[in-house]
mmJSON file of the N, C-alpha and C atoms, coordinates in Angstrom:
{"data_MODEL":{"atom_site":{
"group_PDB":["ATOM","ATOM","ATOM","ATOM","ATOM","ATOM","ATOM","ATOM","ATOM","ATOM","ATOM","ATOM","ATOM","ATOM","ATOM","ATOM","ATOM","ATOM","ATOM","ATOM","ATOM","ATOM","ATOM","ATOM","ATOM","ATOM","ATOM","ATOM","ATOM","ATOM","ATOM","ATOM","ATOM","ATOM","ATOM","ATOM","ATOM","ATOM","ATOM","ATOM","ATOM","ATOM","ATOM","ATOM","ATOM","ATOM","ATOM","ATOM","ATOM","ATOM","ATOM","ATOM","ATOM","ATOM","ATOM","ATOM","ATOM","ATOM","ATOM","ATOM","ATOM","ATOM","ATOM","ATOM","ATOM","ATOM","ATOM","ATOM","ATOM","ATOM","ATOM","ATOM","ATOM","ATOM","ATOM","ATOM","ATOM","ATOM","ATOM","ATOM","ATOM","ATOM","ATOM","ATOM","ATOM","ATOM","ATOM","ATOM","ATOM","ATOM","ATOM","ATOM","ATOM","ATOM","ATOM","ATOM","ATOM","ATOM","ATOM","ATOM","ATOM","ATOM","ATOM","ATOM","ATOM","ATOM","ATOM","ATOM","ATOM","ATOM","ATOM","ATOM","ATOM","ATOM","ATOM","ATOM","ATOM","ATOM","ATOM","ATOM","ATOM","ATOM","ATOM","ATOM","ATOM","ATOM","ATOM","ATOM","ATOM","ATOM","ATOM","ATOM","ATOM","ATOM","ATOM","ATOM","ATOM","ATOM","ATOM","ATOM","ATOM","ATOM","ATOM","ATOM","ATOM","ATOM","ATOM","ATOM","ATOM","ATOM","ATOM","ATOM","ATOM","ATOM","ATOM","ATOM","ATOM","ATOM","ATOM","ATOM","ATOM","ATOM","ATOM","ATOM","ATOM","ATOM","ATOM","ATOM","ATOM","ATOM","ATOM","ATOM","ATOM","ATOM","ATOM","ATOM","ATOM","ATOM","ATOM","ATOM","ATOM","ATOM","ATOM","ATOM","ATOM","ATOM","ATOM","ATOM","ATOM","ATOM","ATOM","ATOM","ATOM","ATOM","ATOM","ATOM","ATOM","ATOM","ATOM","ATOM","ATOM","ATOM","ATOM","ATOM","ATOM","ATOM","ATOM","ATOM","ATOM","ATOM","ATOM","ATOM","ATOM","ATOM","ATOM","ATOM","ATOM","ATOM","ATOM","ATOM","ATOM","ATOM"],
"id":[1,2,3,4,5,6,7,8,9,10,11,12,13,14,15,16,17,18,19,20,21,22,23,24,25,26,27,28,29,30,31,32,33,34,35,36,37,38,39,40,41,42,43,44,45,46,47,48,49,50,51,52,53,54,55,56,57,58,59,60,61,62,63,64,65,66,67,68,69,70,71,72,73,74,75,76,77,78,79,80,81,82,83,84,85,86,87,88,89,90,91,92,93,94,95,96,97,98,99,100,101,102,103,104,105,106,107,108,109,110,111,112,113,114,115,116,117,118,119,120,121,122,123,124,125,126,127,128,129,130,131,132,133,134,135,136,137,138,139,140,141,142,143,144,145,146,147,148,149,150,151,152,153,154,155,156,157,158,159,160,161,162,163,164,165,166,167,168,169,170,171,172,173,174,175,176,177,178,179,180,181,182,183,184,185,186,187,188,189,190,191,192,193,194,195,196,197,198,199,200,201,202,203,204,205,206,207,208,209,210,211,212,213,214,215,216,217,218,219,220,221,222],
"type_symbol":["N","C","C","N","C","C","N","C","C","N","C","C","N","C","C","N","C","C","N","C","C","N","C","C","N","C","C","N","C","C","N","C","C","N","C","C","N","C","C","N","C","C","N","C","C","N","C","C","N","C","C","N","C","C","N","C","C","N","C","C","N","C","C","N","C","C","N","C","C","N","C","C","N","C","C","N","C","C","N","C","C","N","C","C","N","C","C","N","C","C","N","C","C","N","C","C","N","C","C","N","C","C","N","C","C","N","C","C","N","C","C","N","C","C","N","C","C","N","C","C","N","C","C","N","C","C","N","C","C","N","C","C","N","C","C","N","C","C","N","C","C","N","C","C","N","C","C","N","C","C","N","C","C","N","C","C","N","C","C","N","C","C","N","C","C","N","C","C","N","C","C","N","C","C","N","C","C","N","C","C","N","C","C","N","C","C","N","C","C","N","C","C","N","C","C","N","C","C","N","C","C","N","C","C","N","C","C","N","C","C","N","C","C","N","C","C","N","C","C","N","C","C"],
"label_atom_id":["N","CA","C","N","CA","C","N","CA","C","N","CA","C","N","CA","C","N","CA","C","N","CA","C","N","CA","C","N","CA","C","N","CA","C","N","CA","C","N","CA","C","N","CA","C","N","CA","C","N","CA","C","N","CA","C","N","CA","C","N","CA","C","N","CA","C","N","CA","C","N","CA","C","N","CA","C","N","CA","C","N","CA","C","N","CA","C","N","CA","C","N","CA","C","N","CA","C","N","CA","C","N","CA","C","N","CA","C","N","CA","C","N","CA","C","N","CA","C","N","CA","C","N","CA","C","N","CA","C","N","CA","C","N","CA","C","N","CA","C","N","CA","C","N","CA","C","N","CA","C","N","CA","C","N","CA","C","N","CA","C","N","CA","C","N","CA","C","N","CA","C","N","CA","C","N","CA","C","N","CA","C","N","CA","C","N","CA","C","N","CA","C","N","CA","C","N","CA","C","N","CA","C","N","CA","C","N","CA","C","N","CA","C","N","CA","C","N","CA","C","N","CA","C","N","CA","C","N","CA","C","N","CA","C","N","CA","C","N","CA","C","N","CA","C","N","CA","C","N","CA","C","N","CA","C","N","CA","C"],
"label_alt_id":[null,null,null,null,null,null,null,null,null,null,null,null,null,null,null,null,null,null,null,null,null,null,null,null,null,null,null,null,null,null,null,null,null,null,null,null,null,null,null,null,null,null,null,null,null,null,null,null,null,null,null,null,null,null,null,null,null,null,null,null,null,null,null,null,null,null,null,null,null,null,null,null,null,null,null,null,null,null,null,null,null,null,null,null,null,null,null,null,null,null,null,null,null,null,null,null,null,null,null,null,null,null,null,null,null,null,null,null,null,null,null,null,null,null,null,null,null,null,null,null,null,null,null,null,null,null,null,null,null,null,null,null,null,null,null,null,null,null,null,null,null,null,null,null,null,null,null,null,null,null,null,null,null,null,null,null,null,null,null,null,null,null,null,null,null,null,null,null,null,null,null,null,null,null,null,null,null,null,null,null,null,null,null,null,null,null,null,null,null,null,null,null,null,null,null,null,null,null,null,null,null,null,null,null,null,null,null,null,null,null,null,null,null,null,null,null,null,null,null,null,null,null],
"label_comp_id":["UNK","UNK","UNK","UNK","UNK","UNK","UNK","UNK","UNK","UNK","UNK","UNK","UNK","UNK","UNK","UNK","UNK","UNK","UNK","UNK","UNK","UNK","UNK","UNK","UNK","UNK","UNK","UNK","UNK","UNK","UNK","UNK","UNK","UNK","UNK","UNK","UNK","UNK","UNK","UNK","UNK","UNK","UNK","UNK","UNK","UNK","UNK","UNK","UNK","UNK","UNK","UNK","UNK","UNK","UNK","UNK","UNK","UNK","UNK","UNK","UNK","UNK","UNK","UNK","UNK","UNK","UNK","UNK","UNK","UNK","UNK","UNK","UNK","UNK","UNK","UNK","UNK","UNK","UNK","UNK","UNK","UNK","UNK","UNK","UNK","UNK","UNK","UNK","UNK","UNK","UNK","UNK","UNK","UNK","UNK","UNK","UNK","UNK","UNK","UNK","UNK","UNK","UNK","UNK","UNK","UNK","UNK","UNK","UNK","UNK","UNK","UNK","UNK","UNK","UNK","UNK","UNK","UNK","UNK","UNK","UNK","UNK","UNK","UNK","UNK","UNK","UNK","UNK","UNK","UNK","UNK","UNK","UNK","UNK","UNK","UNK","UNK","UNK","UNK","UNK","UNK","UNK","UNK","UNK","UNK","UNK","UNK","UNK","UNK","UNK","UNK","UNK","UNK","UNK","UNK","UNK","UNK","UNK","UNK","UNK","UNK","UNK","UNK","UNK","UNK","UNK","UNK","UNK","UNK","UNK","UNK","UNK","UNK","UNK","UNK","UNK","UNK","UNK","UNK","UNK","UNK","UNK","UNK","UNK","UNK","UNK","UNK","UNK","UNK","UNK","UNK","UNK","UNK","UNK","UNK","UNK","UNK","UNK","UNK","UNK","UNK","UNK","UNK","UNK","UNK","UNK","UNK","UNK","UNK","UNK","UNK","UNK","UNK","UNK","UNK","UNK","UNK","UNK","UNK","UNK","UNK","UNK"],
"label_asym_id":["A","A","A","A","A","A","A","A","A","A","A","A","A","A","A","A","A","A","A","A","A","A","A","A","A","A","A","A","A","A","A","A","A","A","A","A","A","A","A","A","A","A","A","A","A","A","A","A","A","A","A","A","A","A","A","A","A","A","A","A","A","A","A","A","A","A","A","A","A","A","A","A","A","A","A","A","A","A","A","A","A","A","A","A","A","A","A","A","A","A","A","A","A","A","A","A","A","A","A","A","A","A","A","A","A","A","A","A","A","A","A","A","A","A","A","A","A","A","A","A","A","A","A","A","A","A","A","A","A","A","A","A","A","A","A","A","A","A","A","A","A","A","A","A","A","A","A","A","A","A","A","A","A","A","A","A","A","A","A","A","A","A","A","A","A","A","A","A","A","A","A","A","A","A","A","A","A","A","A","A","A","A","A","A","A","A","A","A","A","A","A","A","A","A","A","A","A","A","A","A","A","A","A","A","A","A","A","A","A","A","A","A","A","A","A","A","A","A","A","A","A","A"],
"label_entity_id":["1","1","1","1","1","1","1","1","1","1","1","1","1","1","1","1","1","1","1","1","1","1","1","1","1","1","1","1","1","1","1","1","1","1","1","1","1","1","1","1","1","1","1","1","1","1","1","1","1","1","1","1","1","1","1","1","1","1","1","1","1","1","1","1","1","1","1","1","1","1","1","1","1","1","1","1","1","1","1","1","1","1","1","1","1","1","1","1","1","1","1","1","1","1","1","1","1","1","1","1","1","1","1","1","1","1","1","1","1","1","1","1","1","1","1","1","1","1","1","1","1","1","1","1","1","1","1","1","1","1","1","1","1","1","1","1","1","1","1","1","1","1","1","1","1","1","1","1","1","1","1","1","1","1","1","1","1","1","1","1","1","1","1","1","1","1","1","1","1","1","1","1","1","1","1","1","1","1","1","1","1","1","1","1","1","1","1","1","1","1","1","1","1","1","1","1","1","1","1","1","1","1","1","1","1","1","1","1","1","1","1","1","1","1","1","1","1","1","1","1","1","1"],
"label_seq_id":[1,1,1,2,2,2,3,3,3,4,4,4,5,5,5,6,6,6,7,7,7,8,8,8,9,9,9,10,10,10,11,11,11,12,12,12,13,13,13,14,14,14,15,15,15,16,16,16,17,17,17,18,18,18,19,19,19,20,20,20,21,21,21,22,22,22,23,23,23,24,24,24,25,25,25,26,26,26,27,27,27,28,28,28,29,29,29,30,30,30,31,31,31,32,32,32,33,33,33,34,34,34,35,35,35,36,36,36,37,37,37,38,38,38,39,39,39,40,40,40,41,41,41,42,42,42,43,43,43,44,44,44,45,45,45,46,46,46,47,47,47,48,48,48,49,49,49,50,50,50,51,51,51,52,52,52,53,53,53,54,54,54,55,55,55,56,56,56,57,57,57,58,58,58,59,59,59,60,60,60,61,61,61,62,62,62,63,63,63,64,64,64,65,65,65,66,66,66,67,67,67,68,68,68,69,69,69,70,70,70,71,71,71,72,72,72,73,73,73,74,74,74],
"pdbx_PDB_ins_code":[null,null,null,null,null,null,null,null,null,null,null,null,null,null,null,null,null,null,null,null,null,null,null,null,null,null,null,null,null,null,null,null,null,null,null,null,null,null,null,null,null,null,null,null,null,null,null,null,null,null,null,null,null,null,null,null,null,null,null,null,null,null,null,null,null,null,null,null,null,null,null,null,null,null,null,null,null,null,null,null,null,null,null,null,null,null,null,null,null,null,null,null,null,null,null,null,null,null,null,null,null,null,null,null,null,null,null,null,null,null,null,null,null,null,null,null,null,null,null,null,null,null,null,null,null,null,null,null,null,null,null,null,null,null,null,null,null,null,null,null,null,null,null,null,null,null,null,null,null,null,null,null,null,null,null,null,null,null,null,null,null,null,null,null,null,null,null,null,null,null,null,null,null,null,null,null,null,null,null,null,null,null,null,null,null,null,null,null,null,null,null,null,null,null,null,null,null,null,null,null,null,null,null,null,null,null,null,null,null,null,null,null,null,null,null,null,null,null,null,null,null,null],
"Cartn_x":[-68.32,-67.642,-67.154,-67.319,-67.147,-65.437,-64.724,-63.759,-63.191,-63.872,-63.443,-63.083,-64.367,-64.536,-63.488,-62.897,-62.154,-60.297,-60.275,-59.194,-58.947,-60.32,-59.927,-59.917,-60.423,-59.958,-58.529,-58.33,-56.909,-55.99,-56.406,-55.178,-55.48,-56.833,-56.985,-56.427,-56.229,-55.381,-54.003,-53.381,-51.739,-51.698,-52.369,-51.673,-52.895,-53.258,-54.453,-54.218,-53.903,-54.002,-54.991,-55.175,-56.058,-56.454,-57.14,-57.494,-57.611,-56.661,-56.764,-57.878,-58.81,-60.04,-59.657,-58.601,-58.499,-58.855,-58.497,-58.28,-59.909,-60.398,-61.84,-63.064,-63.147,-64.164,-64.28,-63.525,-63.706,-64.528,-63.689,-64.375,-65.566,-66.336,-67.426,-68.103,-67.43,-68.875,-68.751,-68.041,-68.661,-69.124,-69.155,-69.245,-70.195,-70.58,-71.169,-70.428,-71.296,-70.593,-70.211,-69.339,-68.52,-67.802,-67.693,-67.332,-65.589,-65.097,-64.079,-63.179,-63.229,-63.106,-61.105,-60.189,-59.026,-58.1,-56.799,-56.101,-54.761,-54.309,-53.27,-52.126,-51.024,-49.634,-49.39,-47.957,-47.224,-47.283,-46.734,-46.673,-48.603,-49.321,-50.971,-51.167,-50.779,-50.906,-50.336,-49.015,-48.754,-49.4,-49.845,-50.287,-51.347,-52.082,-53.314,-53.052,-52.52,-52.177,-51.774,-50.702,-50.364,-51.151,-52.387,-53.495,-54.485,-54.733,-55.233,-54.127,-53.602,-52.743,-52.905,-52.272,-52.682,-54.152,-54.974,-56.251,-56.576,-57.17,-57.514,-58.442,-58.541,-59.914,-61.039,-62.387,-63.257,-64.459,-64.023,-65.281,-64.673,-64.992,-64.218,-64.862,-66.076,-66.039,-65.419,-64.706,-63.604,-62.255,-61.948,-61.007,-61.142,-62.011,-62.418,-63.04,-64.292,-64.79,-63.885,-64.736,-64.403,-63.121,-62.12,-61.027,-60.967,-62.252,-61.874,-62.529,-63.755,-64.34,-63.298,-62.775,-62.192,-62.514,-64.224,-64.476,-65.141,-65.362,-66.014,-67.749,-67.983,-69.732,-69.868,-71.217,-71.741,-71.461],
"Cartn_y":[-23.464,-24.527,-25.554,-26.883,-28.004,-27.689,-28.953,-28.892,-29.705,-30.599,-31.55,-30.829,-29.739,-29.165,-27.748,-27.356,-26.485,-27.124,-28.636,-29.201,-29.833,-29.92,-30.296,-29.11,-27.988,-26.853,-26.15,-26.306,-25.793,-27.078,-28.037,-29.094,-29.0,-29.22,-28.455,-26.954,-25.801,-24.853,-25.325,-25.543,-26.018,-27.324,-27.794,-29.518,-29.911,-29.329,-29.684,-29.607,-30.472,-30.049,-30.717,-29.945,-30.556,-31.561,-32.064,-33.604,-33.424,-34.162,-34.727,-35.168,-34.387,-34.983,-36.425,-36.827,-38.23,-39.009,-38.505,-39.052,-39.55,-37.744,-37.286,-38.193,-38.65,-39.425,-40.546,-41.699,-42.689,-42.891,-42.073,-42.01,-41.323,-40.336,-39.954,-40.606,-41.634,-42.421,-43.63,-43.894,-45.243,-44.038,-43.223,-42.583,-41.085,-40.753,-39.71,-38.394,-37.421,-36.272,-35.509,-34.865,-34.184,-34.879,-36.087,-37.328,-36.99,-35.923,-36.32,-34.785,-33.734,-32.352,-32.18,-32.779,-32.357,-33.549,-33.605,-34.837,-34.05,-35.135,-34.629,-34.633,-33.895,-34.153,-34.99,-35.064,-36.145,-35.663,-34.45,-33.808,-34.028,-33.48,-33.528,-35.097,-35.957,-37.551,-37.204,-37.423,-37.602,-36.617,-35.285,-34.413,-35.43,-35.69,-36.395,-37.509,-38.596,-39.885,-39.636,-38.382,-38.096,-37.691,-36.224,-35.912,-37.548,-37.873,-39.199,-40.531,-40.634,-41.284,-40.785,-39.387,-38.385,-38.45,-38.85,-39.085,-40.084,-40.35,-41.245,-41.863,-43.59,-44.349,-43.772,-43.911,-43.314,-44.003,-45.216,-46.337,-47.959,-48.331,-49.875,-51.029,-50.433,-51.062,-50.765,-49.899,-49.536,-50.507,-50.856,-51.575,-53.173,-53.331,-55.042,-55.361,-54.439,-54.679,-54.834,-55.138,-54.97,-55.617,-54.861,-55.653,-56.946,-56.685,-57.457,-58.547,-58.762,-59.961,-60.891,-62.15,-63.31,-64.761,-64.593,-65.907,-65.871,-67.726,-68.01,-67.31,-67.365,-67.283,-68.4,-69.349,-70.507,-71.719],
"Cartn_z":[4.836,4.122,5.152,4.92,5.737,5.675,6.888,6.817,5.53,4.957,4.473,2.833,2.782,0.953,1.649,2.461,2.66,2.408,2.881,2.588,0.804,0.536,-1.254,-1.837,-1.231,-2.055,-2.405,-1.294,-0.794,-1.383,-1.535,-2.415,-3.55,-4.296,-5.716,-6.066,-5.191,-5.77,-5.447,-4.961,-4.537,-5.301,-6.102,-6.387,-7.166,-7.734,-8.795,-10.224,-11.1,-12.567,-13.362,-14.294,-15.492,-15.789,-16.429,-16.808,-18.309,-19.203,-20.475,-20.84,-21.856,-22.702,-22.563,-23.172,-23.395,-22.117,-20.647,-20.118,-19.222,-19.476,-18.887,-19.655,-20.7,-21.277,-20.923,-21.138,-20.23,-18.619,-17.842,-16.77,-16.389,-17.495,-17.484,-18.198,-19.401,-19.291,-18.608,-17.412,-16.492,-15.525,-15.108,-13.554,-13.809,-14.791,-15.296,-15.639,-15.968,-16.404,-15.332,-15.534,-14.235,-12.568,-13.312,-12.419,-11.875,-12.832,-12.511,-12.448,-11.741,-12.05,-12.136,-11.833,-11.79,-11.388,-11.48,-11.287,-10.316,-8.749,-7.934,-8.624,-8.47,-8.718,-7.453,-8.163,-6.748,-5.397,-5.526,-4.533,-3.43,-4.484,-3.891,-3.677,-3.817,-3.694,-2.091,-2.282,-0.918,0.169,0.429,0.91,1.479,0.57,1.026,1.789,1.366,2.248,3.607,3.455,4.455,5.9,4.961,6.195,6.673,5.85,5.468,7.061,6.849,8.018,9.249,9.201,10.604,11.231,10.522,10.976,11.942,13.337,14.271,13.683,13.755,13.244,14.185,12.945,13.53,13.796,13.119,12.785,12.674,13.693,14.185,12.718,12.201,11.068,10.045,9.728,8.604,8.846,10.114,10.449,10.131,10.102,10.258,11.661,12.406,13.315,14.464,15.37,17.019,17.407,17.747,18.072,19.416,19.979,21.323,20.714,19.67,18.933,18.334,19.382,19.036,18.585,19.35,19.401,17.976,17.462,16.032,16.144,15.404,14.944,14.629,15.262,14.938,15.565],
"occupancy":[1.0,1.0,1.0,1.0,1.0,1.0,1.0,1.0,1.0,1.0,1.0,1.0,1.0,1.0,1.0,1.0,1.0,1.0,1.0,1.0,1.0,1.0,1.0,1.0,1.0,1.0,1.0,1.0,1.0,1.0,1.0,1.0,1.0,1.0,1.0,1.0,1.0,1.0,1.0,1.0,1.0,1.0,1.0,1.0,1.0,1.0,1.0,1.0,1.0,1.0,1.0,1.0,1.0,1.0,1.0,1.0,1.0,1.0,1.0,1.0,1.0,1.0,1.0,1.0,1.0,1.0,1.0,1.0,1.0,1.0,1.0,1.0,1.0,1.0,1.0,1.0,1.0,1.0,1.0,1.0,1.0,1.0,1.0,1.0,1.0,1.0,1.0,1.0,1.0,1.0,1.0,1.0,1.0,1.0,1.0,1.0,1.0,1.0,1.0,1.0,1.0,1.0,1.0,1.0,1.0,1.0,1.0,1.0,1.0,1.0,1.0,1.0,1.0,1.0,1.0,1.0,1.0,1.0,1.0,1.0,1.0,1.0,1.0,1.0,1.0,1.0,1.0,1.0,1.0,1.0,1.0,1.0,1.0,1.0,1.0,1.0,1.0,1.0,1.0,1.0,1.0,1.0,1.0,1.0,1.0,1.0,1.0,1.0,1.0,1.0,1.0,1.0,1.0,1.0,1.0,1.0,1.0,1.0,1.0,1.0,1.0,1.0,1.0,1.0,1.0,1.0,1.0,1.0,1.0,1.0,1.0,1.0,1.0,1.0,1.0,1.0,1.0,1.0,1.0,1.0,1.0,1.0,1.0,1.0,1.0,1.0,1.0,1.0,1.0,1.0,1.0,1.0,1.0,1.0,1.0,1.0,1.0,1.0,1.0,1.0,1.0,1.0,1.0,1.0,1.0,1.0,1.0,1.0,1.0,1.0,1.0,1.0,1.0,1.0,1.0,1.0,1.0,1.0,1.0,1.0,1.0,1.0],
"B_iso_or_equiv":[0.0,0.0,0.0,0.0,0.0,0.0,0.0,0.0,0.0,0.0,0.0,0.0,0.0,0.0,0.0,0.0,0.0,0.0,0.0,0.0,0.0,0.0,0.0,0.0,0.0,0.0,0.0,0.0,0.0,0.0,0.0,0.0,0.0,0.0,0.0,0.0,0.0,0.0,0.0,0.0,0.0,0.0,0.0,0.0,0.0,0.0,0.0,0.0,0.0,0.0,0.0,0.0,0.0,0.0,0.0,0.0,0.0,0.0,0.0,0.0,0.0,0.0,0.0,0.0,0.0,0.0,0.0,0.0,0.0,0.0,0.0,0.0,0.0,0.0,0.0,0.0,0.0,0.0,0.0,0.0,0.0,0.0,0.0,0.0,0.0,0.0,0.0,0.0,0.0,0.0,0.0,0.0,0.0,0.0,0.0,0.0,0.0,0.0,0.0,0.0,0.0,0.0,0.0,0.0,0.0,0.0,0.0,0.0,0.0,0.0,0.0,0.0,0.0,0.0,0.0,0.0,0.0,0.0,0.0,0.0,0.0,0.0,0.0,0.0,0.0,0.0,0.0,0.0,0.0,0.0,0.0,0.0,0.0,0.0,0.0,0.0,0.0,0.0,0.0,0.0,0.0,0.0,0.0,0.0,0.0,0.0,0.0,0.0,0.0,0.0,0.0,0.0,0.0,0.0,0.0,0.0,0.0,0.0,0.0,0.0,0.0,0.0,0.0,0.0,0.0,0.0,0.0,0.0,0.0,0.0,0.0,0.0,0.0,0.0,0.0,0.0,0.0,0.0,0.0,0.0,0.0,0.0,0.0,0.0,0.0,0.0,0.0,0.0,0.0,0.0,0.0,0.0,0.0,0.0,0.0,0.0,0.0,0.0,0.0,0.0,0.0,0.0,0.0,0.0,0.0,0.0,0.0,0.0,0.0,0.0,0.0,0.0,0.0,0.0,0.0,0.0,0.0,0.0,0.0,0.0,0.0,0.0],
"pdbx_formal_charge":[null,null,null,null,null,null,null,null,null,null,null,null,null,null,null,null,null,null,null,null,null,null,null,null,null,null,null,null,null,null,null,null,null,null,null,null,null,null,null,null,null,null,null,null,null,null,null,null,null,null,null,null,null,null,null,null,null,null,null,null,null,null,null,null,null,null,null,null,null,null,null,null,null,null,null,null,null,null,null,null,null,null,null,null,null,null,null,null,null,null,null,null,null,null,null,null,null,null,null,null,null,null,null,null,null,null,null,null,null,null,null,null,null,null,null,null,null,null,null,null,null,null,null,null,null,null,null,null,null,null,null,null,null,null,null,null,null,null,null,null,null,null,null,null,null,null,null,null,null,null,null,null,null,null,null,null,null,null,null,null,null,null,null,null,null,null,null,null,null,null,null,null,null,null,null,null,null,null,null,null,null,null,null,null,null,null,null,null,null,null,null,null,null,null,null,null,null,null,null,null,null,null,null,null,null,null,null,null,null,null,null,null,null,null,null,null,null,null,null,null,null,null],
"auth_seq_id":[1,1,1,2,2,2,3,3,3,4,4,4,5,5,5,6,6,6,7,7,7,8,8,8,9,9,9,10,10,10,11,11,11,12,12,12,13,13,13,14,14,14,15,15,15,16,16,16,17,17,17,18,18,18,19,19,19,20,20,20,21,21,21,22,22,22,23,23,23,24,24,24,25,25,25,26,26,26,27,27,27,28,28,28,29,29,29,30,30,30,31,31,31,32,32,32,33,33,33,34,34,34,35,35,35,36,36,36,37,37,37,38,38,38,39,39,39,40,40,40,41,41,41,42,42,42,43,43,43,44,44,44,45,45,45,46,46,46,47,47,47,48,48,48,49,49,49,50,50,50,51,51,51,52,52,52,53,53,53,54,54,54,55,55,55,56,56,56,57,57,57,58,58,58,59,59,59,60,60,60,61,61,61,62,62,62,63,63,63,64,64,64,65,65,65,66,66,66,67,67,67,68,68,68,69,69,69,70,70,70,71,71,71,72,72,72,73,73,73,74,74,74],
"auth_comp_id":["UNK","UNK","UNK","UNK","UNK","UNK","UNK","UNK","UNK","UNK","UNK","UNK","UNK","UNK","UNK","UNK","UNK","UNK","UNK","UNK","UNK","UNK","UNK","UNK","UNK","UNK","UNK","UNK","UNK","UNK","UNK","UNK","UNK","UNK","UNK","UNK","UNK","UNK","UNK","UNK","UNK","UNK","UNK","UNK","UNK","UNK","UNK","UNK","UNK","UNK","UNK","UNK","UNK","UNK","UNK","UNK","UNK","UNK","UNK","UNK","UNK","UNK","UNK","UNK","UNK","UNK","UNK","UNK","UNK","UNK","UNK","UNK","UNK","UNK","UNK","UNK","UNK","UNK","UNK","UNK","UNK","UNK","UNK","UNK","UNK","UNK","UNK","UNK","UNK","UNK","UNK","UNK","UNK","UNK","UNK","UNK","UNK","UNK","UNK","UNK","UNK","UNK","UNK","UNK","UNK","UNK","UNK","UNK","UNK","UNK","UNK","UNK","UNK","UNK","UNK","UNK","UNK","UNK","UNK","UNK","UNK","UNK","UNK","UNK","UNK","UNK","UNK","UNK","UNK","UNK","UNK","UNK","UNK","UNK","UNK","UNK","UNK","UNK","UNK","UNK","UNK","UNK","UNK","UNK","UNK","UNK","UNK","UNK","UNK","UNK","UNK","UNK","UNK","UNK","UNK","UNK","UNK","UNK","UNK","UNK","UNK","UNK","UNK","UNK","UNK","UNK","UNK","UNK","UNK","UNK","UNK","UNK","UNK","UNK","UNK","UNK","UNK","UNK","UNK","UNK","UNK","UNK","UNK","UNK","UNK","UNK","UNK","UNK","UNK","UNK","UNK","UNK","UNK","UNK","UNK","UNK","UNK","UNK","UNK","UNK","UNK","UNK","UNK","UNK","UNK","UNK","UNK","UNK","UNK","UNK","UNK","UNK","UNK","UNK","UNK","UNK","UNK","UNK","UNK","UNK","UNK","UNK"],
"auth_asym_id":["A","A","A","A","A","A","A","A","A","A","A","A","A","A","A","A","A","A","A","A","A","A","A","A","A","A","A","A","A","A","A","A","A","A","A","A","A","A","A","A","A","A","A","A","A","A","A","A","A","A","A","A","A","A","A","A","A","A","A","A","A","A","A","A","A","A","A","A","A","A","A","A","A","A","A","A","A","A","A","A","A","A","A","A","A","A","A","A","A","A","A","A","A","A","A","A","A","A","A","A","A","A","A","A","A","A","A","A","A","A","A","A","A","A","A","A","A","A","A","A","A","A","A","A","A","A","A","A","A","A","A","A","A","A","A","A","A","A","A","A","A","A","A","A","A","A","A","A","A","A","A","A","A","A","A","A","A","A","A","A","A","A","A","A","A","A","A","A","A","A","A","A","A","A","A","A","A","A","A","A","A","A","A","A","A","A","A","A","A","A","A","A","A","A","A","A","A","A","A","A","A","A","A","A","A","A","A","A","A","A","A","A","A","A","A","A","A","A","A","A","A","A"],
"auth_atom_id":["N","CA","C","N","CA","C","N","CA","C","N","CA","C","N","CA","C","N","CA","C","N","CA","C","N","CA","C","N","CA","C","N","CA","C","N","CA","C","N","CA","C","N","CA","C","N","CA","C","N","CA","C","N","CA","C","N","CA","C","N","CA","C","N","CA","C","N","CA","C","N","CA","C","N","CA","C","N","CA","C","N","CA","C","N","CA","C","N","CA","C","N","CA","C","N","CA","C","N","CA","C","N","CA","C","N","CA","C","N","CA","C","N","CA","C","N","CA","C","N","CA","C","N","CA","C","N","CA","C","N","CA","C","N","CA","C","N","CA","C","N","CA","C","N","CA","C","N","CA","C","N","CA","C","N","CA","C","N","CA","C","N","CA","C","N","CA","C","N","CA","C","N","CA","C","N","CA","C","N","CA","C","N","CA","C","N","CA","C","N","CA","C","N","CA","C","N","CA","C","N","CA","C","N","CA","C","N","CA","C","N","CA","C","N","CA","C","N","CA","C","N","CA","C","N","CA","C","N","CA","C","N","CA","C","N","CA","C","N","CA","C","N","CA","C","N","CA","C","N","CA","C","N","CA","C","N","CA","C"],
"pdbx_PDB_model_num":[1,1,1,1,1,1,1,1,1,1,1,1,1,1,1,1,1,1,1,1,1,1,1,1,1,1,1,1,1,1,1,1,1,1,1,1,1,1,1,1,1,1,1,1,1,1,1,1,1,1,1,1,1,1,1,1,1,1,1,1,1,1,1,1,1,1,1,1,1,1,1,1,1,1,1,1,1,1,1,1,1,1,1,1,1,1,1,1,1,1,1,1,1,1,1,1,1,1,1,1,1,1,1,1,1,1,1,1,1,1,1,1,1,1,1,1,1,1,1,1,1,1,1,1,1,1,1,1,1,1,1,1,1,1,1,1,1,1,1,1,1,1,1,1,1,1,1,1,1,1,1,1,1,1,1,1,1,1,1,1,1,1,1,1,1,1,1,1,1,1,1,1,1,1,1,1,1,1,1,1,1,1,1,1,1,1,1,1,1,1,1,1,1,1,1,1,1,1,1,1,1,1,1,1,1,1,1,1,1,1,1,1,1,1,1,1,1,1,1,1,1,1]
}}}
């Protein structure tokens, strides 16, 4: 198991609840069926943001490219 499906597991049992039919149809029909398996509590929101922050950038294009790139294009 990757690290990544070992960390949504472990927050889906500690901080995972149900999803409301009501809530589950909509988003399976823009995103397909099984689009949408469980919803965080508060607690699992912040958990995440949190590992999510603790994380070092890993990709200078997620940032808005190369920090030392000052000059214009063109």
């Amino acid at each position: 198991m990757s690290k990544n499906a070992a960390f949504c597991a472990a927050l889906k049992s500690s901080n995972g609840v149900a999803v409301d039919p009501a809530e589950r149809q909509p988003v399976e029909a823009d995103l397909g069926a099984d689009a949408i398996q469980y919803k965080l509590t508060p607690a699992g929101l912040r958990q995440l943001f949190q590992s999510l922050s603790d994380q070092p950038p890993s990709d200078q294009s997620l940032s808005g490219g190369n920090p030392a790139d000052t000059g214009s294009r063109g």
